[in-house]
N, CA, C and O atoms as a DFTB+ gen file, in Angstrom:
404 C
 N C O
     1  1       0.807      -1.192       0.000
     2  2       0.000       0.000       0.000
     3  2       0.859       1.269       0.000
     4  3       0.586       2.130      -0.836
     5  1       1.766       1.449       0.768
     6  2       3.056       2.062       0.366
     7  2       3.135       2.648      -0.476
     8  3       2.852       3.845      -0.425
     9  1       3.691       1.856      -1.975
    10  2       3.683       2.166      -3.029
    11  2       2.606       2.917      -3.932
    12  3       2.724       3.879      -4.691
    13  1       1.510       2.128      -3.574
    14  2       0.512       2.918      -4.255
    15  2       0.382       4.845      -3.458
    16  3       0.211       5.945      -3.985
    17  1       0.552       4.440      -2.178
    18  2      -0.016       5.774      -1.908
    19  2       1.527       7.227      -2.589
    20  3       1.393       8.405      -2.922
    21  1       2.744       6.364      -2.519
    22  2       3.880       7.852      -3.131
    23  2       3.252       7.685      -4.369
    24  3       2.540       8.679      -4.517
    25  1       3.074       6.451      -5.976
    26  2       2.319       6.617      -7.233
    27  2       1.413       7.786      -6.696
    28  3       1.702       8.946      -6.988
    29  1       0.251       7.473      -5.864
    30  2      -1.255       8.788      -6.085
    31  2      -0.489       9.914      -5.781
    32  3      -0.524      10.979      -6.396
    33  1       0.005       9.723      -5.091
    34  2       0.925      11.724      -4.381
    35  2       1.458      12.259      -5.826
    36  3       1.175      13.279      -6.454
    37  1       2.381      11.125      -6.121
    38  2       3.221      11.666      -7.808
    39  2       2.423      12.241      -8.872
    40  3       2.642      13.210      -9.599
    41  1       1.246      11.263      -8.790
    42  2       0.250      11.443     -10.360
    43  2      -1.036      12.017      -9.989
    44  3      -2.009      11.997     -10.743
    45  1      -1.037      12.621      -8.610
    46  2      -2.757      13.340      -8.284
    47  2      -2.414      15.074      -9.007
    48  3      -3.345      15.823      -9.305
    49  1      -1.382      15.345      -9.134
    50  2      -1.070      17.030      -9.549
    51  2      -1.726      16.912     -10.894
    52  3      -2.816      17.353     -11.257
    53  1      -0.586      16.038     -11.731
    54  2      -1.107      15.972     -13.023
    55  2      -2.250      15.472     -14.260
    56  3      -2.440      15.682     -15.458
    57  1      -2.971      14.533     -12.940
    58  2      -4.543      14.423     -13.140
    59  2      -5.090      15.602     -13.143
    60  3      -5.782      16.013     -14.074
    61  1      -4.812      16.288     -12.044
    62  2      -5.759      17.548     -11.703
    63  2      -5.858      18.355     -12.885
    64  3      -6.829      18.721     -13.547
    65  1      -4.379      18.586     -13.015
    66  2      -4.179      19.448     -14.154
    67  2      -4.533      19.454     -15.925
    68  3      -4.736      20.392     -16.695
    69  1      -4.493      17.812     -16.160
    70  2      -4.925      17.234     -17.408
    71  2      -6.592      17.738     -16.953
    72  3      -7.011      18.741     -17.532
    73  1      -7.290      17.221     -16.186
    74  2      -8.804      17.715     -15.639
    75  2      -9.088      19.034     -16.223
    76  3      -9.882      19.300     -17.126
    77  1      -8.189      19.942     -15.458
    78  2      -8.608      21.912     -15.336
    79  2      -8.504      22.208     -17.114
    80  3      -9.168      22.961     -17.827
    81  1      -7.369      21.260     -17.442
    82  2      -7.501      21.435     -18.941
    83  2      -8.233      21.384     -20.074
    84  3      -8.077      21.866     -21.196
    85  1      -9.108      20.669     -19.544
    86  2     -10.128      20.023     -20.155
    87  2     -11.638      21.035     -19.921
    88  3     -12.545      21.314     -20.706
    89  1     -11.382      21.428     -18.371
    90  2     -12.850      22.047     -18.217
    91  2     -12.061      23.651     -19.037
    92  3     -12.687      23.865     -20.075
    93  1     -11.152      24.519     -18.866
    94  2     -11.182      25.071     -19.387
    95  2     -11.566      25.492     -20.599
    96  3     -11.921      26.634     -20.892
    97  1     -11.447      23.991     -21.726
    98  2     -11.739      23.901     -23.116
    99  2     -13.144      24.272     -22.885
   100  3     -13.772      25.076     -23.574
   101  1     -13.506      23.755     -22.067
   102  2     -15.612      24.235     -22.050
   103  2     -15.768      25.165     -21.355
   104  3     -16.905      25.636     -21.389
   105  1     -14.802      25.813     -20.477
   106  2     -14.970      26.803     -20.377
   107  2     -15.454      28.478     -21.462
   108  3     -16.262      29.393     -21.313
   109  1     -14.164      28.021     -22.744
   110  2     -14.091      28.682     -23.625
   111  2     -15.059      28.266     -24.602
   112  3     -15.003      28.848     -25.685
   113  1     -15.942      27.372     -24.443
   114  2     -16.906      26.580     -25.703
   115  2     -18.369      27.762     -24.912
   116  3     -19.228      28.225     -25.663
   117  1     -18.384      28.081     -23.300
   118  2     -19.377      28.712     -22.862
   119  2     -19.235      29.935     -23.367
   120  3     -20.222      30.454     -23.889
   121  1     -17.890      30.701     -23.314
   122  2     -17.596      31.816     -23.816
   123  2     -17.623      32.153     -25.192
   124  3     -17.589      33.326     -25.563
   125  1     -17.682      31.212     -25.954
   126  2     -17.535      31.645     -27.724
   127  2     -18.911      31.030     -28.372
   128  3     -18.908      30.721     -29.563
   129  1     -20.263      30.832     -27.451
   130  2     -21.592      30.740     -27.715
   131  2     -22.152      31.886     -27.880
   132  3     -21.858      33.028     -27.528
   133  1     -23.018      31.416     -28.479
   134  2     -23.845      32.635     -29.344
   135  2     -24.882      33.203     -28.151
   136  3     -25.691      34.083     -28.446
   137  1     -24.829      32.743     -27.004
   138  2     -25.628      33.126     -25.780
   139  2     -25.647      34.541     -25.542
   140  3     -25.235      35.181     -26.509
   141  1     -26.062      35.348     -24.374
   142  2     -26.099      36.379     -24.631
   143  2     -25.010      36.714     -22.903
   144  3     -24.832      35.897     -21.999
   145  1     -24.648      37.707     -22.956
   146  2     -23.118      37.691     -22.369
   147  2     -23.714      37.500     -20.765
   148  3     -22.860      37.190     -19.934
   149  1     -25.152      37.668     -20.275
   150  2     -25.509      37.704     -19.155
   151  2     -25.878      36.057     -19.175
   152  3     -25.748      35.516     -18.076
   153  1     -26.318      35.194     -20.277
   154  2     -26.378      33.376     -20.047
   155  2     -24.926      32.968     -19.850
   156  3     -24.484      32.000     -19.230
   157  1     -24.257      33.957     -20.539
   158  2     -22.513      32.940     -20.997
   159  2     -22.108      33.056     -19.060
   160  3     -21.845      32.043     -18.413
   161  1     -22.145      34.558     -18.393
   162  2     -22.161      34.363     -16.866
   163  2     -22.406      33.665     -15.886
   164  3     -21.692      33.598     -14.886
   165  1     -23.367      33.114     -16.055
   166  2     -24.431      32.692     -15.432
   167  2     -24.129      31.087     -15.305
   168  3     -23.847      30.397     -14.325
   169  1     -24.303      30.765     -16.717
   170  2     -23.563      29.249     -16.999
   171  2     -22.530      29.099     -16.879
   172  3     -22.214      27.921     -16.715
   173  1     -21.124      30.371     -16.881
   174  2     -20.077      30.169     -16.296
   175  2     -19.640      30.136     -15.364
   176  3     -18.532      29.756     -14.985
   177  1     -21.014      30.798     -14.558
   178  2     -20.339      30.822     -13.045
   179  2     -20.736      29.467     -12.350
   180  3     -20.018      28.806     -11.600
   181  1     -22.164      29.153     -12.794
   182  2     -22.264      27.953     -12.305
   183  2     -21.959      26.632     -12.067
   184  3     -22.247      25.920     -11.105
   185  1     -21.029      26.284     -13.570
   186  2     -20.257      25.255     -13.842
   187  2     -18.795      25.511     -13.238
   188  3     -18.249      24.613     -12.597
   189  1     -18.283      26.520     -13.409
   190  2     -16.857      26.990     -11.734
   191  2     -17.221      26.357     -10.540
   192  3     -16.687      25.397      -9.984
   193  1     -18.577      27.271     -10.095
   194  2     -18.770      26.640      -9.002
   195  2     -19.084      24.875      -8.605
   196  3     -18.774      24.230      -7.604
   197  1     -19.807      24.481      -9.834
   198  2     -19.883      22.752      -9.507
   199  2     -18.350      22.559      -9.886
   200  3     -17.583      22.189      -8.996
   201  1     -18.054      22.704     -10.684
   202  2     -16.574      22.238     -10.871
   203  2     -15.549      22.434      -9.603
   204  3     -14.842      21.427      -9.636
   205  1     -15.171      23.182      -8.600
   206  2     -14.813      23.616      -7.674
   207  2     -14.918      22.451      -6.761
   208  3     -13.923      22.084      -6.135
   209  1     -15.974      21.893      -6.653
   210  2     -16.144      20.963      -5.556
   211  2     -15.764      19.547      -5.970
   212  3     -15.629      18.652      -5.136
   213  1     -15.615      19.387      -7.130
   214  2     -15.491      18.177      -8.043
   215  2     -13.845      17.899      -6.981
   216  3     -13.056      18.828      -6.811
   217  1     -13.596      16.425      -6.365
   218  2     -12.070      16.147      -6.189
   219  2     -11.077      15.709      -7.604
   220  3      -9.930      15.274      -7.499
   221  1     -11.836      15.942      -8.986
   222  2     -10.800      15.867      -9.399
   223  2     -10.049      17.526     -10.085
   224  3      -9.060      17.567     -10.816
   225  1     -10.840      18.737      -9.601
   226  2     -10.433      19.914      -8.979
   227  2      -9.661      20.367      -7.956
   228  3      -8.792      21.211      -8.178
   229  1      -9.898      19.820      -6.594
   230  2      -9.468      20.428      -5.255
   231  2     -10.000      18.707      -4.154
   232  3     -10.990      18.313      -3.538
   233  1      -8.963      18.333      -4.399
   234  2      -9.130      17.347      -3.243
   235  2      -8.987      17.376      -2.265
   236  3      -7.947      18.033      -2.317
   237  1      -9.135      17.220      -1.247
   238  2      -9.697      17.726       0.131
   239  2      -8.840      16.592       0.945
   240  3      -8.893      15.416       0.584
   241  1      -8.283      16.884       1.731
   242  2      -7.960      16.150       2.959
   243  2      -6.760      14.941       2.350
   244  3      -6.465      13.878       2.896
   245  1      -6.375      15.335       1.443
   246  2      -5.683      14.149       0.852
   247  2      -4.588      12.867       1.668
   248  3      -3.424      13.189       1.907
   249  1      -4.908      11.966       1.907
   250  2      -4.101      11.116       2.713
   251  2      -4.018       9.741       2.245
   252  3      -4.309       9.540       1.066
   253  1      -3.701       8.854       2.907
   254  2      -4.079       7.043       2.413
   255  2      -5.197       6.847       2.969
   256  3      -6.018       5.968       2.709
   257  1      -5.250       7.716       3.792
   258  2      -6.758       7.062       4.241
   259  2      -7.870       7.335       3.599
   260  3      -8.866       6.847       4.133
   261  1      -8.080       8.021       2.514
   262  2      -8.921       8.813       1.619
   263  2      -8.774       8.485      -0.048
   264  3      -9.464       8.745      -1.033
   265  1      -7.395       7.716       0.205
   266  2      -6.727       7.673      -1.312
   267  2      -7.716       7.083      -2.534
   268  3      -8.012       7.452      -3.670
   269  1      -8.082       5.884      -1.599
   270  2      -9.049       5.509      -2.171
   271  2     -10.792       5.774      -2.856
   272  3     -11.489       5.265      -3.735
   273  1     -10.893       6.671      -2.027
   274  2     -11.945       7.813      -2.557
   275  2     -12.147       8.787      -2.903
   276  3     -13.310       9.182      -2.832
   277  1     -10.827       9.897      -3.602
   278  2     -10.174      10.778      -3.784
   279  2     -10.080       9.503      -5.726
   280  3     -10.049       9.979      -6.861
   281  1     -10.069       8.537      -5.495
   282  2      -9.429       7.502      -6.920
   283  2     -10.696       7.299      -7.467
   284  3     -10.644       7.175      -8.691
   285  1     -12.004       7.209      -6.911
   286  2     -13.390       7.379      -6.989
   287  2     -13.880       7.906      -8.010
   288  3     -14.286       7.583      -9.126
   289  1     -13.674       9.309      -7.007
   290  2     -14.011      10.916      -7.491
   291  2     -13.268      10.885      -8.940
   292  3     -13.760      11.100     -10.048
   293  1     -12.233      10.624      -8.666
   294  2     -11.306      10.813     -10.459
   295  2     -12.098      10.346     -11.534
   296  3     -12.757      10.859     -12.439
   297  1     -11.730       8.833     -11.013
   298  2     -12.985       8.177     -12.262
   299  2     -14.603       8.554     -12.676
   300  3     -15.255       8.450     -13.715
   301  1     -14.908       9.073     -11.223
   302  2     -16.398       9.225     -11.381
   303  2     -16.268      10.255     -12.147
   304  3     -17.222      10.328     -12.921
   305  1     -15.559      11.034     -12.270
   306  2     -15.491      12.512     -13.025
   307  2     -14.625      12.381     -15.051
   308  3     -14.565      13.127     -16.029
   309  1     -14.124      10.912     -14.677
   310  2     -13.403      10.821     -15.627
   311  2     -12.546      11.755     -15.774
   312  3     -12.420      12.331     -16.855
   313  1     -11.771      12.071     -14.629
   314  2     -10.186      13.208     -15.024
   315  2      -9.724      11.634     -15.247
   316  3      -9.389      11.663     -16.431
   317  1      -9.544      10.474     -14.857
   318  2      -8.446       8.942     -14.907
   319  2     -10.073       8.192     -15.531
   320  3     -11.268       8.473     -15.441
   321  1      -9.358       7.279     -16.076
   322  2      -9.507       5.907     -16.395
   323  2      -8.601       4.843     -15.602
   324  3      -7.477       4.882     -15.103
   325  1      -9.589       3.896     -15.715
   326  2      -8.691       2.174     -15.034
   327  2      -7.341       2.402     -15.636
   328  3      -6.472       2.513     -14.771
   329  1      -6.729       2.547     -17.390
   330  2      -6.066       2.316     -17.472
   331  2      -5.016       3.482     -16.946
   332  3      -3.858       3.177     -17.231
   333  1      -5.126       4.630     -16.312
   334  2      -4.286       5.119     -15.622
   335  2      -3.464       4.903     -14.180
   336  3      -2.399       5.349     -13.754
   337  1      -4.493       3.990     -13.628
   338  2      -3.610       3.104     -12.671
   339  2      -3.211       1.852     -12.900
   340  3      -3.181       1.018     -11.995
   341  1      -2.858       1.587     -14.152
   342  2      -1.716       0.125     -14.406
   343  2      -0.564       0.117     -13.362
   344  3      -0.176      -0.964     -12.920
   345  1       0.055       1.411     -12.909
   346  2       0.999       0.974     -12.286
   347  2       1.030       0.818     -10.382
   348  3       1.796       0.725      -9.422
   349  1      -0.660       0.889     -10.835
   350  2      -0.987       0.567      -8.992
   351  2      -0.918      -0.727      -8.491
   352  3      -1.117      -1.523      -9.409
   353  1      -0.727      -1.255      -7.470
   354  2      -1.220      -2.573      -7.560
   355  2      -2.451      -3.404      -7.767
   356  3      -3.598      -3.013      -7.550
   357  1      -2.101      -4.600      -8.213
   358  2      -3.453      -5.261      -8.249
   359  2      -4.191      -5.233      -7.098
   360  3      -5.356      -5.055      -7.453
   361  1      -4.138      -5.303      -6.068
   362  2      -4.911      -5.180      -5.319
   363  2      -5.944      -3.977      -4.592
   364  3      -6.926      -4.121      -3.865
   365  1      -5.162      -2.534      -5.209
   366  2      -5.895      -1.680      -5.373
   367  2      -6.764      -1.512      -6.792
   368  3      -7.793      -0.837      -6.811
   369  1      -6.280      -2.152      -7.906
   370  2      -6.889      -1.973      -8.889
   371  2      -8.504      -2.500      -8.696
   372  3      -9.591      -2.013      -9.009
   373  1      -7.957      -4.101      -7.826
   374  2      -9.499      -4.991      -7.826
   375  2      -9.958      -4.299      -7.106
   376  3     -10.753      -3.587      -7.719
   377  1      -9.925      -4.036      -5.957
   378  2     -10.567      -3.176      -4.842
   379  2     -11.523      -1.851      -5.882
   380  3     -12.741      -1.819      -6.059
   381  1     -10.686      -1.075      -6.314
   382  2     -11.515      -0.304      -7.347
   383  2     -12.574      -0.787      -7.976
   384  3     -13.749      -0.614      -7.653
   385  1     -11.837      -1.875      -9.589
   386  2     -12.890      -2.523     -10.221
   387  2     -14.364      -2.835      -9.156
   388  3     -15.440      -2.251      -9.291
   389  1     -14.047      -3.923      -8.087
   390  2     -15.295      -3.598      -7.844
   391  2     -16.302      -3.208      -7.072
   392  3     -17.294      -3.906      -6.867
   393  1     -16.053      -1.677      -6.430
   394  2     -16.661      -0.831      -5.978
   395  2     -17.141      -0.272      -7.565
   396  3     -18.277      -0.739      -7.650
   397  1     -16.940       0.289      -8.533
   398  2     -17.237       0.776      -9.263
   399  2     -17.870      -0.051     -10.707
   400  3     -18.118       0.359     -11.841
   401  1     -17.971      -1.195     -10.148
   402  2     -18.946      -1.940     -11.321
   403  2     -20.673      -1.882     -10.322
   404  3     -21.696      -2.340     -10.830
């Protein structure tokens, strides 16, 4: 378990960041709509704000003791896929697989 938890420490930044990258792109898809500049607000502020709380935004409390539901949130949000933890162990992988089937 060890191992897995320095892997999540190493690769939780650059999830995040592949993530913010992504909402930004829709960020700018809200901004370059034909909406009118008080909807483009409105829908922008609102999706910040759900996005904000999302952990694959701002993870909260980050530890081993959480690691595992902090790995959840990722997938549930699709910032990761399964195949981004190949290099976890199997035994966190199964543990994942099946909570999430």
């Amino acid at each position: 378990m060890e191992k897995d938890w320095k892997l999540f420490k190493k690769k939780l930044g650059g999830w995040q960041e592949a993530y913010m990258d992504r909402l930004i792109e829709e960020y700018k898809d809200i901004l370059n709509s034909d909406a009118s500049s008080s909807d483009k607000y409105w829908t922008l502020r609102k999706k910040i704000y759900d996005d904000y709380k999302s952990p694959s935004v701002l993870a909260r409390d980050v530890s081993r003791s959480n690691m595992f539901t902090i790995l959840l949130g990722l997938l549930h949000d699709q910032a990761i896929n399964m195949d981004d933890l190949n290099e976890f162990s199997d035994e966190l992988k199964e543990d994942i697989a099946q909570f999430i089937k």
